[in-house]
N, C-alpha and C positions, 0 to 999 in steps of 0.2 A: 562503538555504536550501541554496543548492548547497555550500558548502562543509561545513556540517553532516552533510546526508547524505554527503560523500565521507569525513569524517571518519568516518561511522559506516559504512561498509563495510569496515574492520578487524574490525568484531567478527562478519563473517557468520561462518558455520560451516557450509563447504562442501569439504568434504573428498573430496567423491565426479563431482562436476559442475563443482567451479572457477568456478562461475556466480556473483559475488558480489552481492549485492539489498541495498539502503539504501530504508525508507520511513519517512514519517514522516507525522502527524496533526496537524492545527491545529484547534484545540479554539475554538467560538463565544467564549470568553473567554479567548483566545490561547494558554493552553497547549496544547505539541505532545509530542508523545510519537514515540518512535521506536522502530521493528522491523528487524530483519536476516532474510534467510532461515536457518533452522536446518532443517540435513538430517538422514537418517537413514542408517543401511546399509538399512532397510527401507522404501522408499522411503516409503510413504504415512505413513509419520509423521512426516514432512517439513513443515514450514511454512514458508508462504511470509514476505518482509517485510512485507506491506501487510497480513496478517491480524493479525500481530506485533504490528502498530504499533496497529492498532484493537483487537483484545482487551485488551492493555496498558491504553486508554484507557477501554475497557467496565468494566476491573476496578478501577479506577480513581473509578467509581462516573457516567461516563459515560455516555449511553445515547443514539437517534435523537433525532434533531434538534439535538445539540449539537457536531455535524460539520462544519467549516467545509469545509476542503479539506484533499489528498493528495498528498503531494510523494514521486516514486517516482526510483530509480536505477539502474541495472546498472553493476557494474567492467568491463564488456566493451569502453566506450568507447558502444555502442549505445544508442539512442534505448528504455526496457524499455516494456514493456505490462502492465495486470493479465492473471494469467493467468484461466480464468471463473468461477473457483472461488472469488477474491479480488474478482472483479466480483459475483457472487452478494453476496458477504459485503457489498460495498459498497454496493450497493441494499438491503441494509437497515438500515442506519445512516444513508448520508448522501440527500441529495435529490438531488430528479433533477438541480436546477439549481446542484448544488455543481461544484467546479470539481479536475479532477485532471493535477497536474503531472508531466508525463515527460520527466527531464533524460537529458543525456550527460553521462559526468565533465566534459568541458569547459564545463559551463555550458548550452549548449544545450537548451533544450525545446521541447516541445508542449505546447499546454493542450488540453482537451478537459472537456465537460462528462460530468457521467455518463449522461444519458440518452443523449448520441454514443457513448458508450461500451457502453451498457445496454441497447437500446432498447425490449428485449422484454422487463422482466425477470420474474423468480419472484417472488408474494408471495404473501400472506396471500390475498387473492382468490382465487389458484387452487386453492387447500387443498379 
């Protein structure tokens, strides 16, 4: 996977932050799907990769429980994190006992599950 997402850090479109984001999605039935972050001059209309990569998958005709795991990147050389906005989005799609990958371009990661990630999250419950 690490090569894929380094490949797919060409197409971020980060024009304003230089921050470049590679994610990508593994689908229960092994297809994966991939996001870049895409900015904006106005900032909030900014998307991250990790949402990229799950909506993609959502439109796709996807939906919870068919989320395997999440393979995440930064061009910075650093170890990236979701930011909480991408963790929100993530607690509602995959489980708590799904598993998300945070590389270095060099190959390097962390695994983390999402409830380590998660721990408190926003749902349906607290509506």
């Amino acid at each position: 996977m690490k090569d894929k997402l380094l490949d797919n850090l060409k197409n971020s479109y980060s024009p304003y932050s230089d921050f470049k984001v590679s994610a990508a999605v593994v689908m229960n039935d092994g297809r994966e799907f991939f996001g870049v972050n895409i900015e904006n001059a106005s900032y909030g209309a900014t998307i991250c990769a990790e949402r990229c990569a799950i909506f993609k998958a959502v439109s796709e005709g996807y939906g919870k429980g068919d989320f395997k795991e999440l393979h995440l990147m930064v061009g910075s050389g650093k170890i990236g994190m979701p930011c909480f906005m991408c963790r929100q989005v993530i607690t509602e799609f995959f489980g708590q006992d799904k598993k998300i990958f945070c590389y270095q371009t060099d190959g390097t990661y962390e695994t983390y599950t999402v409830s380590e990630l998660c721990p408190r999250p926003f749902g349906p419950d607290d509506l």
